[in-house]
N, C-alpha and C positions, 0 to 999 in steps of 0.2 A: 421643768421649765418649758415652756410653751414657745416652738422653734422659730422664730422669725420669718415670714416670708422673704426670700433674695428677690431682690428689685429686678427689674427688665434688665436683659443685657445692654451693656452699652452700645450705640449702633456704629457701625463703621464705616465711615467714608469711600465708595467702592471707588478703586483703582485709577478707572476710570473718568469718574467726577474731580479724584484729587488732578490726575492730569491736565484733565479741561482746568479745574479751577488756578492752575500754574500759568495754563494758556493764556487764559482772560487776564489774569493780572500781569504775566510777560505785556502781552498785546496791549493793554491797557498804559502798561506804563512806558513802555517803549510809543507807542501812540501821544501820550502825552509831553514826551522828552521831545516829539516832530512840531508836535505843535507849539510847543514853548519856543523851538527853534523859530518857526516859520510867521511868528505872530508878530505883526509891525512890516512885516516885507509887503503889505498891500497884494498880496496874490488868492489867499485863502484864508478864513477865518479859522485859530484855531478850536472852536466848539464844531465849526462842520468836519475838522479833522477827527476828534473826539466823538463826534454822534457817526461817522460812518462807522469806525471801529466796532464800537458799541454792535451797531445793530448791525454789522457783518457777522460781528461772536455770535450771538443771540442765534441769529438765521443758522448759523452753521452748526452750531451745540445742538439745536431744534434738530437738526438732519443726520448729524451722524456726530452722536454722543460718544461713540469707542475712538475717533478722529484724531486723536491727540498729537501726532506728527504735523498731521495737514495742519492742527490750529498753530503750532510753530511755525510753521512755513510761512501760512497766511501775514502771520502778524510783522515775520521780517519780511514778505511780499509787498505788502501793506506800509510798511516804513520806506521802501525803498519808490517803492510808486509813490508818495507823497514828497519826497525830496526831487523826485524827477521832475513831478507836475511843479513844483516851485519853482524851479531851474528853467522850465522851458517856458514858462510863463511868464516871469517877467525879462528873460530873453527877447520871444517873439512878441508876445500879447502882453507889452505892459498899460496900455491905455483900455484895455478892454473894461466890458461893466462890471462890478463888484458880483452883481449877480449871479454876471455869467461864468465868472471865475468860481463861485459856491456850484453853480448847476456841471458845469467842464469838471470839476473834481469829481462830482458826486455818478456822473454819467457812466465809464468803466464800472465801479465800483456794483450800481447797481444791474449792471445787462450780468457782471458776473456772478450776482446772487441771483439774478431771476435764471440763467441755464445754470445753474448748480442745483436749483430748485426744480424746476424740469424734469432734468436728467439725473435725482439724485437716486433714483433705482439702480442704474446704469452706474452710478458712477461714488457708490455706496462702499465696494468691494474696495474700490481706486484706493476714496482717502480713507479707510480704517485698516489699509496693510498694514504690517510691521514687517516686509519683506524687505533684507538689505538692498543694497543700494544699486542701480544696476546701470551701467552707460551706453546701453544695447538702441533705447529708444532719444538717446540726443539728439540723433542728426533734426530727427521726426519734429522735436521741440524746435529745433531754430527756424522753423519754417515762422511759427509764430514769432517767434524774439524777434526773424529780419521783419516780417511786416511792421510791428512797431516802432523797428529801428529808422526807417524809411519810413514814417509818419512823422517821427520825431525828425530827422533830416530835413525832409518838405519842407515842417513848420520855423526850422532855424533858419534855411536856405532862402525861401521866402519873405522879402520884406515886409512881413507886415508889422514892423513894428513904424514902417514909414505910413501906414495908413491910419487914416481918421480912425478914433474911438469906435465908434457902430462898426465899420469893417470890421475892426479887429474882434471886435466882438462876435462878431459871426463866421468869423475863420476860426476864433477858439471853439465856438461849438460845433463847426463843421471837423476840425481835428480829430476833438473830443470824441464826438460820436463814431469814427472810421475807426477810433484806437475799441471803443465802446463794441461796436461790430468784430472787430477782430478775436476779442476775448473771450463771445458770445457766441463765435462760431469754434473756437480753439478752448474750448472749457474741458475740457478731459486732459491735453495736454498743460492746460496751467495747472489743474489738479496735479497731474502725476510732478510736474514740476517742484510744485510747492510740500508737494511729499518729500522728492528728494533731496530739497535743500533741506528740509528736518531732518531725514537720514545722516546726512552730510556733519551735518550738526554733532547729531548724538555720538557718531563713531569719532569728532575731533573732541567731542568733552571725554568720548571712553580714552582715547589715547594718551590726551592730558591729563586725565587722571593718574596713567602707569607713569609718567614722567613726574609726580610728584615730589617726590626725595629732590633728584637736580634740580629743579626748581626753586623746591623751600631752600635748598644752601644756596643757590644763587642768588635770590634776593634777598636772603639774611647777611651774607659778606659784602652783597652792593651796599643795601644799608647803614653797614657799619661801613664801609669804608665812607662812604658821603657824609656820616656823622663826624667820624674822627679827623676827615679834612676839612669840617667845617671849623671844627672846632679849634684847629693849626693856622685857618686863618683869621680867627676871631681872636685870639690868644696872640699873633702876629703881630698883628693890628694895634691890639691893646699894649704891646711893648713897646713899639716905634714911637719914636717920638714927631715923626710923623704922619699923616696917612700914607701906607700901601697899596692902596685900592683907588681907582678912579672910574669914576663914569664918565657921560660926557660931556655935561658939564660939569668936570675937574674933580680933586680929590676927594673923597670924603670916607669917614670914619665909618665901618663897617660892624652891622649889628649880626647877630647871629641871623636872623633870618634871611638876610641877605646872604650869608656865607654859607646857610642851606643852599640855597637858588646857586648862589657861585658851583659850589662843590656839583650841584646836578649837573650843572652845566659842561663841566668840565670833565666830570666822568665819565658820562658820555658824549665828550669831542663834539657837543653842539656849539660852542662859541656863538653866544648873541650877542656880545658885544657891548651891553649895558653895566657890564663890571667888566675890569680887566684891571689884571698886577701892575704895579708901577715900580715894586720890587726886586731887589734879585733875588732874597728869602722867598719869598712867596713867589717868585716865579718857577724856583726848583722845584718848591714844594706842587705847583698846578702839574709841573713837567712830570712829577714822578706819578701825580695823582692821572693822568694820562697814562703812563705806563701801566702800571697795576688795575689800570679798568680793562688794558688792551689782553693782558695777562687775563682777568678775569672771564674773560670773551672766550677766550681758548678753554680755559676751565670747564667755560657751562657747557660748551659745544661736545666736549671730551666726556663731560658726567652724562649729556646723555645720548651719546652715542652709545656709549660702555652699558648703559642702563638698556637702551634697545635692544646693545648684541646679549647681553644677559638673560631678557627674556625670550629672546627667540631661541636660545642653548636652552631654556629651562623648559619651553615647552617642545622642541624635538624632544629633549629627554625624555621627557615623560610621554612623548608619544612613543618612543621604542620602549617601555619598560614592558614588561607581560601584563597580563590580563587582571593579575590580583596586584598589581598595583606597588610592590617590593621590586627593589634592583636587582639584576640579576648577580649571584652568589660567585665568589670566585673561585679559582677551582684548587686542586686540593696544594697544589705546586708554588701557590701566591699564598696562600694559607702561612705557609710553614718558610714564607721568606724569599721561596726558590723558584730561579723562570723557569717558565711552563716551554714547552716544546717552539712554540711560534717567538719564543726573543724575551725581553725581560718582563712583558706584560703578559706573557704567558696567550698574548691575541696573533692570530696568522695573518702576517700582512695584505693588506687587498691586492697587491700586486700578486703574490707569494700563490691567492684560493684561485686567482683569474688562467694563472700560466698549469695548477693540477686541475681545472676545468676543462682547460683546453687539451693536457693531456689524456683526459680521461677520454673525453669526448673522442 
């Protein structure tokens, strides 16, 4: 038989691209959850929210392809500066031009792609580390942060929002631009910035990972307990001959869904007020369902604490074990049942090697 030629190998997505391509879609959708927020508040449209994203990814993938922390960074950078610019805008400058509101967003945005672009030889090494996290260079950062902070101060402290349209309009681009300068001059440390909050990141998703087990039981028996007291007061409900439950405008018969929302509510000790027992049955029953939430608080705090000091025992261990990697063997006296010279663990107490240390010496 005449052997088949094997096809090309399959190609593989390098490491790299799949990060970036997590970044862009993080960035992306997180970008778009800002601007679905911020659309209708008259401050920024969300397509300029969505086109800066955009072509900040683009510029930055273009620069430094191995980036993958910094593109994390960026993107939560990037969310939190658009909810600020919203926030301080229709504060101070809610009469200003539509315009100037698109060109005021877009002005940071781009002074810090064109010095990232600039200085991306410089500052090439910054964003494609993967060196852990370090808090040696904070102070250096707040220099930046207070300038801005004190730009955003100015603009709240300042009435402009008592001045005619055109003012305001040209105190948001005079703002704009000093926040715009700042960033331009301070580009190395928002880099290293926006590295570390990715750092930051990755070591809180490592640690939440080892807390997994406490976790999944904690939310598995929250669950079941807000199911099974939904369901105590829906079953309640349904026996009384008349309603146990009231809102505020006055009693009424209680559907399951509702006695979801009740049960949340009451499990965790939010009382909104929009249901509440008119019962004494169902008032015990909320009382107890308070207690066994308060109980369950203790629980989760307890699984993982236990689970913390678990692995910190598990990795000392294995950092004193020898070299190949086996425990070390016991000795011939614990073998056969019988303590060893230093006491029933057959170990010389540390007090016990410190006092013939000293003798010897």
């Amino acid at each position: 038989m005449t052997p088949v030629p094997a096809g090309p190998p399959p190609r593989r997505v390098s490491p790299s691209l799949r990060g970036w391509l997590r970044s862009v879609g993080f960035t992306l959708a997180l970008s778009l959850l800002v601007a679905a927020g911020v659309a209708g508040g008259g401050q920024v449209s969300p397509g300029v929210v969505l086109g800066a994203a955009g072509l900040g990814l683009g510029v930055l993938y273009s620069l430094f392809p191995h980036g993958m922390h910094f593109a994390f960074g960026t993107a939560n950078g990037f969310a939190v500066y658009a909810c600020l610019y919203v926030f301080m805008g229709r504060a101070g400058f809610p009469d200003a031009a539509p315009w100037a509101k698109a060109v005021g967003f877009l002005l940071p945005v781009a002074a810090f792609l064109a010095a990232v672009w600039a200085r991306r030889s410089a500052l090439r090494a910054l964003a494609e580390a993967r060196r852990p996290f370090d808090t040696a260079h904070l102070p250096r950062m707040m220099r930046f942060l207070l300038a801005l902070a004190a730009i955003g101060v100015v603009s709240m402290v300042v009435p402009e929002g008592r001045m005619p349209g055109p003012a305001q309009t040209v105190s948001l681009l005079a703002a704009m631009t000093a926040v715009a300068v700042v960033v331009a001059a301070s580009v190395r440390d928002v880099v290293r910035l926006l590295v570390d909050v990715a750092l930051i990141f990755e070591t809180m998703g490592r640690r939440l990972g080892r807390l997994a087990v406490p976790i999944t039981a904690f939310v598995t028996v929250y669950a079941l307990l807000v199911i099974t007291f939904a369901s105590f007061y829906r079953i309640a409900d349904g026996l009384s001959a008349a309603p146990v439950f009231a809102s505020p405008a006055g009693p009424f018969r209680l559907d399951f869904a509702d006695a979801l929302h009740f049960s949340v509510a009451t499990l965790s000790t939010v009382g909104y007020g929009d249901i509440r027992p008119v019962g004494d049955g169902v008032r015990v029953l909320a009382s107890l369902q308070v207690l066994l939430g308060q109980l369950l608080l203790l629980f989760g705090f307890a699984e993982i604490m236990r689970s913390t000091r678990m692995r910190a025992w598990e990795h000392g261990g294995e950092a004193e074990r020898p070299s190949g990697g086996a425990p070390p063997r016991p000795s011939r006296g614990n073998q056969l049942g019988k303590p060893a010279e230093g006491g029933e663990s057959g170990a010389v107490p540390a007090g016990r090697r410190r006092a013939s240390a000293g003798e010897g010496a």
